[in-house]
C-alpha positions in Angstrom: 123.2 69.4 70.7 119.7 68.2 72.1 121.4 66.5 75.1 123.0 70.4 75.7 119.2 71.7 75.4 117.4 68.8 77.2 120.0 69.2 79.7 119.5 73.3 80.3 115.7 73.2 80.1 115.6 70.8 83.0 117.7 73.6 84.8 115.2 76.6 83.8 112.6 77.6 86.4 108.6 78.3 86.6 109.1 81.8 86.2 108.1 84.4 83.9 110.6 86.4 81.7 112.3 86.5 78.1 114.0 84.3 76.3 116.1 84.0 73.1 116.7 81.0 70.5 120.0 80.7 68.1 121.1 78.9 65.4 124.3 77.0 65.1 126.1 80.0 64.5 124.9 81.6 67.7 122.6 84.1 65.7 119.4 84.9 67.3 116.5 83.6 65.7 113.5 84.3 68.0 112.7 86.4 70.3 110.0 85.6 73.0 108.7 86.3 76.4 106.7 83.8 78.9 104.8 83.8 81.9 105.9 80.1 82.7 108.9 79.9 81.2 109.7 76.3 81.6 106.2 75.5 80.3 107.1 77.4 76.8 109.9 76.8 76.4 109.8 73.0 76.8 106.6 73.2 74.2 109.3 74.1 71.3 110.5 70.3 72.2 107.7 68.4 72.2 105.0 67.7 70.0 104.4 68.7 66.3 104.4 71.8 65.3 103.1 73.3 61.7 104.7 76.1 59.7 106.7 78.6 60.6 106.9 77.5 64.2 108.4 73.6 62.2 111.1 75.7 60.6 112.1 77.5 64.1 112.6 74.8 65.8 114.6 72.9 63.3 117.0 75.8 63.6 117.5 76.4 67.1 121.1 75.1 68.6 120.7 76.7 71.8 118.5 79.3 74.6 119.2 81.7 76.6 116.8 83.2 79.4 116.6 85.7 81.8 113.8 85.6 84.3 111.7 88.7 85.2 109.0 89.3 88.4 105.9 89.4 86.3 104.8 88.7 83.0 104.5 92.7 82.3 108.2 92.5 83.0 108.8 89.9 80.4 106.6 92.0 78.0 108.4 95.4 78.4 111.6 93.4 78.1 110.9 91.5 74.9 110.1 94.5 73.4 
């Protein structure tokens, strides 16, 4: 499971847009938007992390992302 996710963040652009976590059971469990979203989303895999954000990231088994032409974009879109 982390090679799947190492291996699709290398593949996910500089961009801004939306993006969703799951769970093993392909449930989404977050919903976010970026304006950089390689940046953010690599940040989920890296580092420590304290609460809620621990818990998150011990749950997620998989992204998806769809990239947008502004960060306005990814803002209307997350919503």
């Amino acid at each position: 499971m982390i090679t799947m996710i190492k291996e699709k963040l290398a593949l996910v652009p500089n961009k801004p847009g939306c993006y969703v976590m799951k769970n093993k059971d392909g449930v989404i469990i977050y919903v976010g938007k970026a304006k950089d979203l390689k940046k953010r989303l690599s940040s989920y895999f890296r580092g420590n992390h304290t609460g809620k954000t621990t818990r998150l990231v011990d749950e997620i088994a998989d992204f998806e992302y769809m990239v947008v032409g502004s960060e306005t974009e990814a803002f209307i879109l997350e919503l």
